[in-house]
C-alpha positions as CSV (number, residue, x, y, z in Angstrom):
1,X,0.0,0.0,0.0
2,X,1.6,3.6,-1.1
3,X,0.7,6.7,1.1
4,X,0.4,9.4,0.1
5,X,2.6,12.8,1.2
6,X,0.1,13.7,3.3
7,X,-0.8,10.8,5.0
8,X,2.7,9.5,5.1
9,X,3.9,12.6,6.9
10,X,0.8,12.2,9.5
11,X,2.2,8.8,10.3
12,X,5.2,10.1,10.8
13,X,4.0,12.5,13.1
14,X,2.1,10.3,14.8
15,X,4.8,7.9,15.4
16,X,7.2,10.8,16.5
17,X,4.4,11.9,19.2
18,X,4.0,8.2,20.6
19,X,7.6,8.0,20.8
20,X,8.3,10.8,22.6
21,X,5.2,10.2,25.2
22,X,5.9,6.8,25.7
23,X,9.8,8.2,26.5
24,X,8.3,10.3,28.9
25,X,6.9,7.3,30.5
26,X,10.2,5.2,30.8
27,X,11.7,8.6,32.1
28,X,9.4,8.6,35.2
29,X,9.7,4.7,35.4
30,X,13.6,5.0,35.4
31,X,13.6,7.9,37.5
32,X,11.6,5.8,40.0
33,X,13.6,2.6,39.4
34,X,16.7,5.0,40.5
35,X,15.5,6.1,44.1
36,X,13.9,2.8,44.8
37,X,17.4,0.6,44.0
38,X,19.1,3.7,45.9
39,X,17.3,2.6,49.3
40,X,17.6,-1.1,48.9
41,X,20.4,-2.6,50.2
42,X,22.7,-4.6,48.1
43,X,21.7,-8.3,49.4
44,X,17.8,-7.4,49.0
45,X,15.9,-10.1,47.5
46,X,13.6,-7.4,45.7
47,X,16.4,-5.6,43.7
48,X,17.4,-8.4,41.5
49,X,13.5,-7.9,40.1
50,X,13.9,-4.0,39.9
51,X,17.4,-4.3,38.1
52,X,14.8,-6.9,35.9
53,X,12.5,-3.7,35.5
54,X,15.4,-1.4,34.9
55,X,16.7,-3.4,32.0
56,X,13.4,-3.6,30.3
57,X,12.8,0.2,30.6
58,X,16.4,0.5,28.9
59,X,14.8,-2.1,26.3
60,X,11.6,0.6,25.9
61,X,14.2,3.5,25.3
62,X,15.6,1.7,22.3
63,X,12.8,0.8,21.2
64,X,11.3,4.4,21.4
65,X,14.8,5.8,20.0
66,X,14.0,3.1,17.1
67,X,10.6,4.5,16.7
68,X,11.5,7.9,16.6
69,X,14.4,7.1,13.4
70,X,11.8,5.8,11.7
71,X,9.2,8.7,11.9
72,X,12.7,10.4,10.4
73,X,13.0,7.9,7.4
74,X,16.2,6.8,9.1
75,X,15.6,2.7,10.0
76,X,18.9,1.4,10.9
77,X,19.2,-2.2,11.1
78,X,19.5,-2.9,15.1
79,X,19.5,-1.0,18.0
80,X,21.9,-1.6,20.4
81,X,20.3,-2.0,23.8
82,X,22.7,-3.2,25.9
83,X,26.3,-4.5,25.7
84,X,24.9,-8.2,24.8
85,X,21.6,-7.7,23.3
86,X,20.3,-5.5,20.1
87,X,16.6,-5.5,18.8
88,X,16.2,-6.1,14.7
């Protein structure tokens, strides 16, 4: 299916606005994440599970970084999310 100009540069907007909303989101999730593995102590049995969260916030990030390169007509081929892992 071809767009057209108009509607293609809709979607694009569209897809810049999600993007940045939904990075909005992991901010405050991160943010959170932050204080919450700043008051738990290292042997805590809860902070493996928010280091868990953490990582799949990190995941959302490149994922929304992915999202917004492609409202730019820029798709690259993976996005590196961590060290060990990419997403494509």
């Amino acid at each position: 299916m071809t767009m057209n100009p108009t509607g293609d540069g809709q979607v694009r907007r569209m897809i810049q606005g999600v993007a940045h909303d939904f990075n909005n989101v992991l901010a405050t999730i991160l943010g959170t994440i932050d204080l919450l593995l700043v008051r738990l102590p290292p042997d805590d049995p809860a902070r493996l599970e928010v280091e868990e969260i953490r990582s799949a916030a990190h995941r959302g990030q490149a994922l929304t970084r992915r999202l917004a390169a492609i409202s730019r007509n820029e798709v690259p081929d993976t996005i590196e999310t961590t060290d060990t892992e990419s997403i494509g």
